[in-house]
C-alpha positions as CSV (number, residue, x, y, z in Angstrom):
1,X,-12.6,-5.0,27.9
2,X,-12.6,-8.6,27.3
3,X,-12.9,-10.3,23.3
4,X,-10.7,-6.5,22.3
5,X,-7.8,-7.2,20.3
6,X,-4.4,-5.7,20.5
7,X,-2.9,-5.1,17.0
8,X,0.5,-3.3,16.1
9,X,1.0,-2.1,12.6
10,X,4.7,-1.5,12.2
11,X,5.7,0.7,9.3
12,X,9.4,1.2,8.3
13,X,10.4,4.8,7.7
14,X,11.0,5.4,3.9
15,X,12.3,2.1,4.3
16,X,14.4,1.4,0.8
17,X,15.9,4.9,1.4
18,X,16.7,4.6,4.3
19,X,18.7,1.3,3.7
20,X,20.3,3.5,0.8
21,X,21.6,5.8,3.3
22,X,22.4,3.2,6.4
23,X,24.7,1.3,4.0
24,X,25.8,4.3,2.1
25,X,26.6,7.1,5.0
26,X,27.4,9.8,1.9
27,X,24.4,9.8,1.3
28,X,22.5,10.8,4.8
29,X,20.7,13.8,5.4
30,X,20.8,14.3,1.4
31,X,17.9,14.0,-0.9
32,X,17.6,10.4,-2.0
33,X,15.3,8.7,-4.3
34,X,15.0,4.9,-5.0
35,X,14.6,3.7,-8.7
36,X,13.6,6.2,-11.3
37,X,16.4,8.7,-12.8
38,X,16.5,12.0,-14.9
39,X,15.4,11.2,-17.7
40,X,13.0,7.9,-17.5
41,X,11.9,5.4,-15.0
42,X,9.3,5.5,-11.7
43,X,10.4,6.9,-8.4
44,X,10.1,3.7,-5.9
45,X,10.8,5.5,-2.7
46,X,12.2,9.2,-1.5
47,X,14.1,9.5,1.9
48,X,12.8,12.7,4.1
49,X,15.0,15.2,2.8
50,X,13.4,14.3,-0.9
51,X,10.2,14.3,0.3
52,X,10.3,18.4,1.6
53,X,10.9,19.3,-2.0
54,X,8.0,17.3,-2.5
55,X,9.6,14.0,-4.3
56,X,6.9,11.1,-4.1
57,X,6.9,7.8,-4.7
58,X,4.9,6.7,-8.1
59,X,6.6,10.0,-9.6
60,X,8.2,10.4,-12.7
61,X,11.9,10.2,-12.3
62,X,11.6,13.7,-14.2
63,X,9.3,14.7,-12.1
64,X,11.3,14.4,-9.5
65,X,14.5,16.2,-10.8
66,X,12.3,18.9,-11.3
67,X,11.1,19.6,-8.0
68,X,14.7,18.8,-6.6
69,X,17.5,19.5,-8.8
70,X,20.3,18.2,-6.3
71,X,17.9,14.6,-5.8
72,X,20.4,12.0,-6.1
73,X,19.1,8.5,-8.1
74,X,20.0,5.4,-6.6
75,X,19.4,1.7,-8.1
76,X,17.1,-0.2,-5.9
77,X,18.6,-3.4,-4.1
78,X,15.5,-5.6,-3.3
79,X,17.6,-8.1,-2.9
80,X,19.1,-5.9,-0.1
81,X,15.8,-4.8,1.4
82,X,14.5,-8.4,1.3
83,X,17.4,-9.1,3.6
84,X,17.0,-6.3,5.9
85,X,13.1,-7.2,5.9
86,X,13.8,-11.0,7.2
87,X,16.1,-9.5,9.9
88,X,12.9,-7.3,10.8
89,X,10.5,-9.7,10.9
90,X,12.9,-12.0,12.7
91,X,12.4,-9.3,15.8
92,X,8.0,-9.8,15.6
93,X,8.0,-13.1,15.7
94,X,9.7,-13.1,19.3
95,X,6.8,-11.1,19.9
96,X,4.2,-13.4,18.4
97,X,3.3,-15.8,15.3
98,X,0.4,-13.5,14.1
99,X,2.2,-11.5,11.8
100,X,0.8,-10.7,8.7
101,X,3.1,-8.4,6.1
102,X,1.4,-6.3,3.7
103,X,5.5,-5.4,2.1
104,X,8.7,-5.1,2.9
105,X,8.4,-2.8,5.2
106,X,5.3,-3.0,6.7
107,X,3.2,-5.4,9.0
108,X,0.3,-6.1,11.3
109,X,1.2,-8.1,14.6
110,X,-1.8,-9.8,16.8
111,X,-0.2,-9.4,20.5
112,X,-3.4,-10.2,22.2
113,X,-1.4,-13.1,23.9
114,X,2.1,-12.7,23.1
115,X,5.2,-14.3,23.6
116,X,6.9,-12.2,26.3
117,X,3.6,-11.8,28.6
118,X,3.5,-8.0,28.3
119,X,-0.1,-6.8,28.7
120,X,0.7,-3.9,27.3
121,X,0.6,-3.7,24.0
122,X,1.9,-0.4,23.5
123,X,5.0,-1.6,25.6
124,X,5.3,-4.0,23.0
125,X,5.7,-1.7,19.8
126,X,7.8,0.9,21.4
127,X,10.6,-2.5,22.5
128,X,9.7,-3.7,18.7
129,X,10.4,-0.3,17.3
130,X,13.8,-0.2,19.8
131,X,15.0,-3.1,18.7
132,X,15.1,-2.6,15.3
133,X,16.7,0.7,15.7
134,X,19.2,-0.7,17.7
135,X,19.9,-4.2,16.0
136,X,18.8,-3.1,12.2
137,X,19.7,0.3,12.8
138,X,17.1,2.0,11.0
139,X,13.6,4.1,12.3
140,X,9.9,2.8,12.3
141,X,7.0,4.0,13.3
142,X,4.0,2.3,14.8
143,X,0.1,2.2,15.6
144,X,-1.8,0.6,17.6
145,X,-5.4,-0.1,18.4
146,X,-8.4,-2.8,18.5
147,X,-8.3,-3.8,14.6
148,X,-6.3,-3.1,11.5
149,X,-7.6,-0.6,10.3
150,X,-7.3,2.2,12.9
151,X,-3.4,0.0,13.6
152,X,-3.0,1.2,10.4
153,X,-4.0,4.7,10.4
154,X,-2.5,5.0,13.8
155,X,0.8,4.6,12.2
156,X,0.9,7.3,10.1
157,X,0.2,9.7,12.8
158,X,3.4,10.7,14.2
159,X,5.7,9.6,11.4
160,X,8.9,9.5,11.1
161,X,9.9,7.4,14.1
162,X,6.9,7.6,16.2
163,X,4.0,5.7,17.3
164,X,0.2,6.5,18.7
165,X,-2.7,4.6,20.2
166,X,-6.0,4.7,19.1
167,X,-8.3,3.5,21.9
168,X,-11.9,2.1,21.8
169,X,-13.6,4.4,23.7
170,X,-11.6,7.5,21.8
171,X,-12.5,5.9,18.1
172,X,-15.4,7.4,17.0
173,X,-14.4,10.9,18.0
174,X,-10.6,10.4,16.1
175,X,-13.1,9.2,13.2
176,X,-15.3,12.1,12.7
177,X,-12.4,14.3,12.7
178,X,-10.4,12.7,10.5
179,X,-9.8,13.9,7.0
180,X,-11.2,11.9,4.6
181,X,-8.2,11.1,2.3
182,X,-6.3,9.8,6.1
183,X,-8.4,7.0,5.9
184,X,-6.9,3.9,4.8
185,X,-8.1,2.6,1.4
186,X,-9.4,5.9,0.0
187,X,-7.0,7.5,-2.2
188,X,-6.7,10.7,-4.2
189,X,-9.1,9.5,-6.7
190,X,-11.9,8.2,-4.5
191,X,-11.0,11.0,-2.2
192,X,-12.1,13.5,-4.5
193,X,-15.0,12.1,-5.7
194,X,-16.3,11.9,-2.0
195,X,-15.2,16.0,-1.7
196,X,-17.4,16.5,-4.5
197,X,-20.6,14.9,-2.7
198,X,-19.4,17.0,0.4
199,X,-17.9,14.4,2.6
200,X,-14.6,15.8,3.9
201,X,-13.8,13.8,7.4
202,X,-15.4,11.2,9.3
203,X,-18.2,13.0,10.2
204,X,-19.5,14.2,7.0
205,X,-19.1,10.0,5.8
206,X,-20.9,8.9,8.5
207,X,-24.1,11.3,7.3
208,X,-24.3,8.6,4.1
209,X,-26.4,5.6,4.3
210,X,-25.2,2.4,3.6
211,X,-27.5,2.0,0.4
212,X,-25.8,5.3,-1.0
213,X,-22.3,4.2,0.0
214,X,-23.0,1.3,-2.0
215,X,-24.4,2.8,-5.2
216,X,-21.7,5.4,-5.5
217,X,-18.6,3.3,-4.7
218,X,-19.6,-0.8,-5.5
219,X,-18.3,-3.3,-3.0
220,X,-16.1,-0.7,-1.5
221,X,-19.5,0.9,0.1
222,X,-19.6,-1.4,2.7
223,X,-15.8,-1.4,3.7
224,X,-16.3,2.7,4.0
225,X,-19.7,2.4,6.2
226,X,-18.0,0.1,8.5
227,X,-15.0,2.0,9.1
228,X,-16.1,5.3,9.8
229,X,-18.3,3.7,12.9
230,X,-14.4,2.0,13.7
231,X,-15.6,-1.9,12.5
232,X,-13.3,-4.2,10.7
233,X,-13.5,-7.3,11.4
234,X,-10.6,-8.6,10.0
235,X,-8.0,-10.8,11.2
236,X,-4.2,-10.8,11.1
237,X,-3.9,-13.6,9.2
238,X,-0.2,-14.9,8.5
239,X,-0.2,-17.9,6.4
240,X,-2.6,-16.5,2.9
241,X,-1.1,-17.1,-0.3
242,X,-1.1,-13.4,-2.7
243,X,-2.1,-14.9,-6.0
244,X,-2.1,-11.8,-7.6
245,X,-1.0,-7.8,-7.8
246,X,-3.4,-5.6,-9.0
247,X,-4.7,-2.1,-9.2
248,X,-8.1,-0.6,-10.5
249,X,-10.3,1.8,-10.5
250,X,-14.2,2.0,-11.1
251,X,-15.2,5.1,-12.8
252,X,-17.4,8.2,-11.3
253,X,-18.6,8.3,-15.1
254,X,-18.9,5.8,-18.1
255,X,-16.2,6.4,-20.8
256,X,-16.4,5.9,-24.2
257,X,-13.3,7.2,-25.9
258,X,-10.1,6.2,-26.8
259,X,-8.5,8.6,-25.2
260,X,-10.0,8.1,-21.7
261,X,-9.4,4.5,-21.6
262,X,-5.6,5.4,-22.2
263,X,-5.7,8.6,-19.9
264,X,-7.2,6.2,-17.0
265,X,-5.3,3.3,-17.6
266,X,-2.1,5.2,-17.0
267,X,-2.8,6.3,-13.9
268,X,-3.6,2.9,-12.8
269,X,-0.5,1.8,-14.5
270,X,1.3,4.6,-11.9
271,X,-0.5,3.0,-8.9
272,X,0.4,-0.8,-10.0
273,X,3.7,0.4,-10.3
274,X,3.8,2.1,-6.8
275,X,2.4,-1.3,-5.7
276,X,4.8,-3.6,-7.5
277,X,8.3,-1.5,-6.5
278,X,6.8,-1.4,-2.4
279,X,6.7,-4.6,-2.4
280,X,9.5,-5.8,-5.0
281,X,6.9,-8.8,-6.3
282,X,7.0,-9.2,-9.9
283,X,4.8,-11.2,-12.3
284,X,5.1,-13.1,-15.7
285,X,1.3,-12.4,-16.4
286,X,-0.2,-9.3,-17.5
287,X,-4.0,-9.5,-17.2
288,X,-6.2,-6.0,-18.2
289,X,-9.6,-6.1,-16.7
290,X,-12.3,-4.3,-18.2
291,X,-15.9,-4.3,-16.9
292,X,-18.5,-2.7,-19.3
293,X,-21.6,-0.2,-18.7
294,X,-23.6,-3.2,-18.5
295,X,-22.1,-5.1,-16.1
296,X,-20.4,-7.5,-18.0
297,X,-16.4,-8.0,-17.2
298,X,-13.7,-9.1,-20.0
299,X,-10.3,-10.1,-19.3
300,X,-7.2,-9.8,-21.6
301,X,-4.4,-11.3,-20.6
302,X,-0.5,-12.4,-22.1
303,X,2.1,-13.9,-20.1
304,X,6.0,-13.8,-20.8
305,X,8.8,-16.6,-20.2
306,X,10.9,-14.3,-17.7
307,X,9.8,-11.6,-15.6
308,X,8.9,-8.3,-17.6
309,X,10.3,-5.0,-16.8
310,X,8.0,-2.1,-16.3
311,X,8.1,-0.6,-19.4
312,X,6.9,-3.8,-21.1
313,X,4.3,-4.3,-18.8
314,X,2.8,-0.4,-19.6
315,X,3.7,-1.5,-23.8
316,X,1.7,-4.8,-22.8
317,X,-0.9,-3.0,-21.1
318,X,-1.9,-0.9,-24.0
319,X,-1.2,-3.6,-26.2
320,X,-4.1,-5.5,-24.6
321,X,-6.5,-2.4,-24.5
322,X,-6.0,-2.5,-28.4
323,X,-6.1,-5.6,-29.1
324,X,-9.9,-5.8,-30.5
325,X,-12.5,-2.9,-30.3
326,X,-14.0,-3.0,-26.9
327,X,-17.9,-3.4,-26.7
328,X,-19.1,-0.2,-25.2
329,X,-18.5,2.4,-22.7
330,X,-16.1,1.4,-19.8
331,X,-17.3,1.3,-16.3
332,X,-14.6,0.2,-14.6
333,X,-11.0,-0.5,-15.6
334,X,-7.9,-2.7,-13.9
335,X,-4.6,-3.8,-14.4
336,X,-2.9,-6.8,-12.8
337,X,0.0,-9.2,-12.6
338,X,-0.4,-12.7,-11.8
339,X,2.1,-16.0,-12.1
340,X,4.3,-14.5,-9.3
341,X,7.7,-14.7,-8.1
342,X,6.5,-15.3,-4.2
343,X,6.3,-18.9,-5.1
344,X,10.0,-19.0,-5.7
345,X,11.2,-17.3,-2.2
346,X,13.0,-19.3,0.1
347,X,11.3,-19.7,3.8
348,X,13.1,-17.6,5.8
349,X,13.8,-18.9,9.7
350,X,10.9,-21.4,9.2
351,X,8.2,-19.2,8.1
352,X,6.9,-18.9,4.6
353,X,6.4,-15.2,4.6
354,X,3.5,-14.3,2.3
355,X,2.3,-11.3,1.5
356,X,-1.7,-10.6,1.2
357,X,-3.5,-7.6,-1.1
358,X,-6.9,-6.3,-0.7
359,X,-7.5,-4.7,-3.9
360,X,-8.6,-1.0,-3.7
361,X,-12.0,0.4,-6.1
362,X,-9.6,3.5,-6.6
């Protein structure tokens, strides 16, 4: 079909693990987890074996130890999977200059016209994905389809090392079957707020007009509309500046105590965190976003002469939320880092390598 697009999403297999365990061979086939330890601290990443005993990243590093007593800790190495990412992305842009990298181990390629003149681009991802087995020496996985979105959840479909196709004409049917928390940029939170109206897969989403989608879930209405009929429109774009990290999440409910604004703001805290050790940026600004039953948005922010360390970023975080009475009940709160350290990263082979964020309404 002419004007369809070819995109790849390539997604590295528990990538900083992984790295753990290619330069560390004591520790294959063992439970691993990256950052985080017994006592304190965030889990950043959790190889395979972790995972079974149901080790996540964005968990407590006590958490962790609980659900798998034998998990060994490991110090993450960004500088090490920073290298090991360059070496990746060396191997897409043989392929083509429309690559667009979301982290460290993940990306989108364009190969609608492509370097090597393959047609095909599922030929393409499975060379890609041979490559950097056999010149990286670690797994990834793949999807690929018309736009970035069904790339995307393609990938995740026959992980680890694995890759599937998502076709035009087969779209809509994958759609209506899929679960609804599959679907990229619905999480847990929104995902269970959609179970509660009844929407459970595709199908049940695509019963909600556009007006409703819009009422219930903000801007984010429109994004979920479109992508349950298999539109997005958007383009692998390589070259756009990240300004900003963030993380927030608009509320099913108003609160008004305390205690809720700190409940919530924790578990946005958790989700900033997952964010901020996937893709190894840090920030010297800590801005909190609050947006009030009215509408109205404030914005607190403080910013620190080196790069903060997360436990100063939660102290800051709650520091901010205290820092005068707010004006109301809370519609919607988030929790960002700006003044980043991308600006400061060498170009690697001739290409600035940015990364881009589309913040989630979680």
């Amino acid at each position: 079909m002419e004007g369809i697009r070819k995109i790849i999403h390539v997604d590295m297999d528990a990538f900083y693990a992984s790295v753990e365990q290619m330069d560390f061979p004591e520790l294959k086939g063992k439970p691993v987890a990256v950052g985080g330890n017994m006592e304190r601290g965030v889990v950043a990443a959790a190889s395979y074996e972790a995972r079974k005993f149901g080790v996540r990243s964005a968990m407590s590093g006590k958490m962790a130890a609980l659900k798998c007593p034998q998990l060994i800790f490991v110090k993450p190495r960004f500088d090490r999977y920073k290298e090991i990412s360059g070496q990746i992305r060396e191997i897409f842009f043989e392929y083509t200059d429309l690559v667009e990298p979301l982290s460290l181990d993940e990306a989108f390629l364009d190969v609608t016209e492509n370097k090597v003149n393959n047609p095909s681009a599922t030929l393409i991802a499975q060379e890609i994905r041979d490559r950097i087995k056999k010149e990286v020496g670690l797994n990834a996985s793949a999807g690929i389809s018309y736009n970035k979105f069904l790339a995307k959840t393609a990938s995740d479909l026959n992980k680890p090392n694995g890759q599937a196709l998502i076709l035009p004409k087969d779209a809509h049917d994958f759609l209506e079957k899929l679960p609804i928390e599959r679907f990229f940029g619905i999480g847990k939170v929104t995902a269970d707020k959609m179970k509660q109206l009844g929407i459970h897969n595709g199908r049940d989403l695509k019963e909600f007009s556009l007006q409703f989608l819009t009422k219930r879930f903000g801007k984010s209405g429109l994004h979920f509309f479109n992508i349950v009929r298999g539109i997005h429109l958007s383009e692998v774009q390589p070259n756009r500046i990240r300004k900003s990290l963030s993380a927030e999440n608009t509320f099913e409910k108003d609160l008004s105590k305390e205690s809720e604004w700190e409940e919530e703001l924790a578990k946005i805290f958790e989700e900033l965190t997952r964010r901020i050790e996937r893709t190894g940026i840090k920030g010297r600004t800590v801005t909190l976003k609050i947006k009030y039953s009215d509408f109205t948005i404030q914005t607190r922010s403080k910013s620190y002469e080196q790069y903060p360390e997360m436990e100063v970023i939660w102290e800051t975080a709650m520091e901010l939320l205290q820092q005068e009475e707010l004006k109301g009940s809370v519609r919607l709160l988030g929790l960002g880092l700006s003044n980043l350290n991308l600006t400061e990263e060498k170009t690697l082979f001739g290409k600035q390598l940015w990364l881009d964020f589309d913040p989630l309404s979680e």
